[in-house]
N, C-alpha and C positions, 0 to 999 in steps of 0.2 A: 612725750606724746601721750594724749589722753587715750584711756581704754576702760571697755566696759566689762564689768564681769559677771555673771549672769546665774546664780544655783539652781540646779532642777529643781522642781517643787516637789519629787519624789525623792530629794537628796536630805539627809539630819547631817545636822552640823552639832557635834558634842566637844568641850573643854573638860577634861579635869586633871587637873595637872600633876604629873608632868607630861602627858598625853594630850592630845587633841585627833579626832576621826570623824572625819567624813563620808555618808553611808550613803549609797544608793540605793534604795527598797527595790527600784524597778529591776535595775539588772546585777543587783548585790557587789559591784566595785565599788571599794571605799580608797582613803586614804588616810595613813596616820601619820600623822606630824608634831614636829617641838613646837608647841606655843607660843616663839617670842614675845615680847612685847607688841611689835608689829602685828604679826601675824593676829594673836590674838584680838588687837582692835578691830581689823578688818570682819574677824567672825562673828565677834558681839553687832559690828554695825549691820554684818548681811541676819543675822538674827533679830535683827529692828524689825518686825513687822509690816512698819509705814515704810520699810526701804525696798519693801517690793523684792527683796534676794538678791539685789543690786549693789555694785558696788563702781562708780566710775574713779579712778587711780591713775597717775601719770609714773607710766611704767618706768623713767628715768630717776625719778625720787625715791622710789625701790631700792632696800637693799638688794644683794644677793640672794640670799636665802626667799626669800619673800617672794621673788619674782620667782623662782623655782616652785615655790609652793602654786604661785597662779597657775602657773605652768601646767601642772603635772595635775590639776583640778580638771583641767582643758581634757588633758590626753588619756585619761582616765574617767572621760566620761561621765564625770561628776555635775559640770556647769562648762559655758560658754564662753568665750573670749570674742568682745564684738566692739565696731566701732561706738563711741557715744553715741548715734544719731540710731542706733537700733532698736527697734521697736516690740522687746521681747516682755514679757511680761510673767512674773511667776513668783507663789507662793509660799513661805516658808509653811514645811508640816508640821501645823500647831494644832493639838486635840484642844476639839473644843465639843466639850458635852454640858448637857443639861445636869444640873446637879438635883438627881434624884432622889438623894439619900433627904437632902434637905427639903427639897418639897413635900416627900413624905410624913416631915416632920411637922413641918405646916399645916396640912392639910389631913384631918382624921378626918376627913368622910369615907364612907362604905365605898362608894363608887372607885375613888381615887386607892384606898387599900386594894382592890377588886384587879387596878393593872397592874399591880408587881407581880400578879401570877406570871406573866411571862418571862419574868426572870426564873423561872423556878423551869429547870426542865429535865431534871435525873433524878432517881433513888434509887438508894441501895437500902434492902433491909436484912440484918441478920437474924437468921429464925432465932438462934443458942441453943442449949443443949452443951451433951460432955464430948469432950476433944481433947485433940491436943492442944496444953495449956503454951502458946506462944503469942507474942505481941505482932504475928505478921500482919495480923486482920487490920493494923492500925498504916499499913504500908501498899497494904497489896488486898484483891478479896483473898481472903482467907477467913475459914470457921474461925467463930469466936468461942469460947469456950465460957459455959455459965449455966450455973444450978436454975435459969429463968429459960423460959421457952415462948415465944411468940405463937399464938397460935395463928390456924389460918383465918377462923374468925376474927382477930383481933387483926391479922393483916386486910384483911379484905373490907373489913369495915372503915380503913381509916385511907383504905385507896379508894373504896367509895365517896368518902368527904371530900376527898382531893378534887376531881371531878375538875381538871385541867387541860385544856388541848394542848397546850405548851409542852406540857410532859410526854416527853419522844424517845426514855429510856427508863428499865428498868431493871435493877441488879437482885437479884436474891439467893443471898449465901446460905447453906444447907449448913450447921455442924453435925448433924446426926438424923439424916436421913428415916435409917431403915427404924427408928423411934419416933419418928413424925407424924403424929395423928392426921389425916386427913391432907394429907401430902397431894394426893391427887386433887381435892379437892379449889386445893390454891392452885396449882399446876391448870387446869380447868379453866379455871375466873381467869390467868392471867395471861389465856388463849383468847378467850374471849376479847378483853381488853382492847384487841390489836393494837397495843404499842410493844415496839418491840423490845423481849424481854431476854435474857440472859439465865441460867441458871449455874449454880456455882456447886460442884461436890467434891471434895478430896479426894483422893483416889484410893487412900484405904478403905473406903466403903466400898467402894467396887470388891476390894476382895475379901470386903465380909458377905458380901450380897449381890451375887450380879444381876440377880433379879431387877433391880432400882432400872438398872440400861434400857429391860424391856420395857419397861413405864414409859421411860422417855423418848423411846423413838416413835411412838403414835403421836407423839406433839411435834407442833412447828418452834416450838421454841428453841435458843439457841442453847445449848448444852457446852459449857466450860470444864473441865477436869481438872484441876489443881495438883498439879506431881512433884512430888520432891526427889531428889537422884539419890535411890540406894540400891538394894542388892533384889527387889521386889518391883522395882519400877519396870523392866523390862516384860515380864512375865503380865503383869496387868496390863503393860501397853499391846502385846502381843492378843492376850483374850477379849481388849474391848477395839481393837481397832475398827475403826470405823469412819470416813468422809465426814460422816454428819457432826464428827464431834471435832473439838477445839481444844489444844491443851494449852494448860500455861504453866511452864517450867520454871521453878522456882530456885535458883541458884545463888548459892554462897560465896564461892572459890572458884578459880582457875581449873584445877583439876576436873570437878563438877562440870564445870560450862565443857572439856573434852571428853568425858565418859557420856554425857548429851548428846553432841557434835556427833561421836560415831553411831549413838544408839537411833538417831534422826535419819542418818543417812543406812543403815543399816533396815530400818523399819518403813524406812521411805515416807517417813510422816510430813505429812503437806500443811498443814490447819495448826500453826504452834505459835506462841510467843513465850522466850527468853526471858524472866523476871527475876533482878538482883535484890536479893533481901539481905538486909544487913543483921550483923548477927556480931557484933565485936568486930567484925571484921573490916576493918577502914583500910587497910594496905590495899585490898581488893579494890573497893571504891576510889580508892584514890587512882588506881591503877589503871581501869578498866570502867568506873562509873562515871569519875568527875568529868567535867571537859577541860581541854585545852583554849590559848589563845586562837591556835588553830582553828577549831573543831567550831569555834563561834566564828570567826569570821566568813567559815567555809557555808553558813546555814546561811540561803537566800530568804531573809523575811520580807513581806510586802510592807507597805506603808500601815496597814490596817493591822497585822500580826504588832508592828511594833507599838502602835497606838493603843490596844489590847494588853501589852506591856502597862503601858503606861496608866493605866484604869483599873485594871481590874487582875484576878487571879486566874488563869486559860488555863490550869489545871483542878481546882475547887468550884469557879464561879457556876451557879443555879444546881447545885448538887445537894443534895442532905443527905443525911446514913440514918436509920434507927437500927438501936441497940435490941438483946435482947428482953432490957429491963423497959421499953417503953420510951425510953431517952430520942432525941431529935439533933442530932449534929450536924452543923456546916462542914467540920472538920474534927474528928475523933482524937486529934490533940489539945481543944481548945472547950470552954464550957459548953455545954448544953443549950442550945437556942430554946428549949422547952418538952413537951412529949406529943406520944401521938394523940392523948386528950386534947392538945390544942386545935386550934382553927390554922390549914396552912398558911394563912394570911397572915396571925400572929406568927407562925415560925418565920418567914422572909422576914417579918419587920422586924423579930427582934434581932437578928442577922443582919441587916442593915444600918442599925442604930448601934450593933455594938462592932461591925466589923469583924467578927471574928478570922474570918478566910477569904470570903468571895472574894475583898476588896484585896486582899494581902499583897503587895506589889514589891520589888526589891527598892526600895525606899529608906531603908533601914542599912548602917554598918556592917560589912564591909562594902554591900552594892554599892550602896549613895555614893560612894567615893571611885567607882572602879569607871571608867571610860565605856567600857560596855554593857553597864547598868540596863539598858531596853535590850539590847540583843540575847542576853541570857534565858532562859526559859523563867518562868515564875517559879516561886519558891515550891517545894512537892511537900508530899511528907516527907521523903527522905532526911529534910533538914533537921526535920522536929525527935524523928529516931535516931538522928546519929548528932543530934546537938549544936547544930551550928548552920548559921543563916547563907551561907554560899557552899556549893558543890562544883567547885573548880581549884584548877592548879594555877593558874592565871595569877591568883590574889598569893597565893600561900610563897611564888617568885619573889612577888613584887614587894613581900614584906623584910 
């Protein structure tokens, strides 16, 4: 008896063997199944684009297996099971974009440079100054440590050039505050601004200076604290508490993350995030960072989140850093897209021509090979400080 089989069009059908999954973006039921031979032609055919997600099959010709997997597509809410004469219609989810890198390349007129401002929509910039000399700045904000100092002239002059509506954040990390000439002064301009801004201080300034706190609470700007768990953290969280501020806890270890746990609930702090910095320390990451098979199949992505996957980098993409030697990064792992003498228009383009991050996608060994290649988050830094292109236990199974 002939029957029709139907795939949502909100449904990714993936092969990579010895796996094959079936994903629903709208309401996150998938299905994973052994690839036979069978099986697998019928997926490459509903993957034909001209077949419309359609597959008409005479259920008696079926093996076993085969008509299980129809089955269980049906009951699981993947796709339909309908006579031939049904009149469903539906699209396999193919990303289909304009390929901007290349027309860029074609086309050097002002005008056409002029739109990839809208790709550009975050900075962070580190003032420098002395600190403590650690690589977290390259993971997380955290002070950079460096005999170079940004001033606020030199910021302000080069967020004056920018002169972008697209730009709808802004990060600026402090290493050494209570030695910042004209502190207020940036503080000030980047009230003005109104996009909204972020400020970034470690919290051993606070207790070199608590003076710095009263500065900041006459501003609307958002105020970040950067803590790390020692024998000092408590006592500073206790003299600057306050609603208006935001911490971000910067954890190692196990142990760490529970002397937090109790000092959270103990201080009844509301306004925090949790941030794992890696430090040698990969049992922890392995333990408590990576993900599981689990942990992925449990994240509901939309059709657009995975499409997003598949383009582009949803943790780097329209972001730049400057250093505080004047440098312009995509990504603080990778070369220089140029400095803040350039034209923002040269920074995006050369960022686009060379790729360095925005575009970065798991495209690359071990992802290209794993079954849930789009479902995983985009590559972080994380990868680039602990050396290696996947942050799961998924793969490290399977090998």
């Amino acid at each position: 008896m002939n029957k029709k089989l139907t795939i949502y069009s909100d449904t990714f059908i993936w092969i990579k063997k010895p796996k094959g999954l079936i994903y629903n973006s709208q309401n996150g039921h998938y299905l994973l199944f052994q690839p036979t031979s069978e099986i697998e032609s019928i997926c490459k055919y509903l993957n034909n684009f001209d077949n419309l997600y359609s597959i008409i099959f005479d259920d008696e010709t079926l093996n076993s297996e085969t008509q299980k997997f129809m089955q269980n597509i049906e009951e699981r809410h993947l796709g339909i099971l309908t006579n031939v004469e049904a009149n469903i219609v539906s699209l396999p989810p193919l990303l289909n974009i304009l390929n901007a890198v290349e027309k860029l390349k074609a086309d050097k007129s002002r005008s056409e440079s002029e739109n990839i401002l809208k790709y550009f929509s975050a900075l962070t910039v580190y003032t420098g100054g002395k600190c403590a000399n650690t690589n977290y700045y390259k993971q997380t904000f955290y002070p950079c440590n460096s005999n170079e100092v940004l001033t606020s002239e030199t910021i302000i002059n080069f967020l004056d050039n920018i002169q972008s509506q697209y730009l709808n954040s802004i990060n600026i990390v402090f290493s050494d505050i209570l030695n910042y000439s004209d502190a207020q002064v940036l503080i000030d301009y980047l009230e003005s601004l109104q996009i909204p801004t972020t400020i970034y201080v470690h919290y051993t300034e606070i207790m070199i200076n608590n003076r710095f706190l009263d500065k900041l609470r006459n501003n609307n700007l958002t105020v970040k604290i950067i803590c790390e768990i020692d024998k000092d953290l408590q006592n500073i969280l206790l003299f600057c508490k306050n609603e208006s501020y935001h911490y971000n806890f910067l954890i190692k270890n196990e142990e760490e993350y529970n002397i937090l746990e109790e000092m959270i609930e103990n201080l009844q702090i509301k306004k925090y995030t949790v941030i794992p910095v890696f430090d040698n320390n990969l049992q922890f990451f392995e333990e408590h960072v990576f993900v599981n098979e689990s942990d992925i199949l449990a994240t509901k992505l939309s059709k657009r989140e995975i499409f997003a996957h598949q383009a582009l980098n949803t943790n780097f993409w329209g972001a730049l850093t400057v250093l505080p030697d004047g440098k312009v990064y995509s990504n603080l792992h990778n070369e220089s897209v140029g400095t803040i003498n350039d034209s923002i228009y040269d920074l995006i383009l050369n960022e686009f021509h060379n790729n360095y991050s925005w575009r970065l996608i798991r495209n690359q060994k071990p992802c290209c090979d794993c079954i849930y290649q789009w479902l995983c988050p985009s590559p972080s830094n994380y990868e680039f400080v602990i050396g290696r292109m996947n942050l799961c236990n998924y793969y490290n199974m399977q090998k």
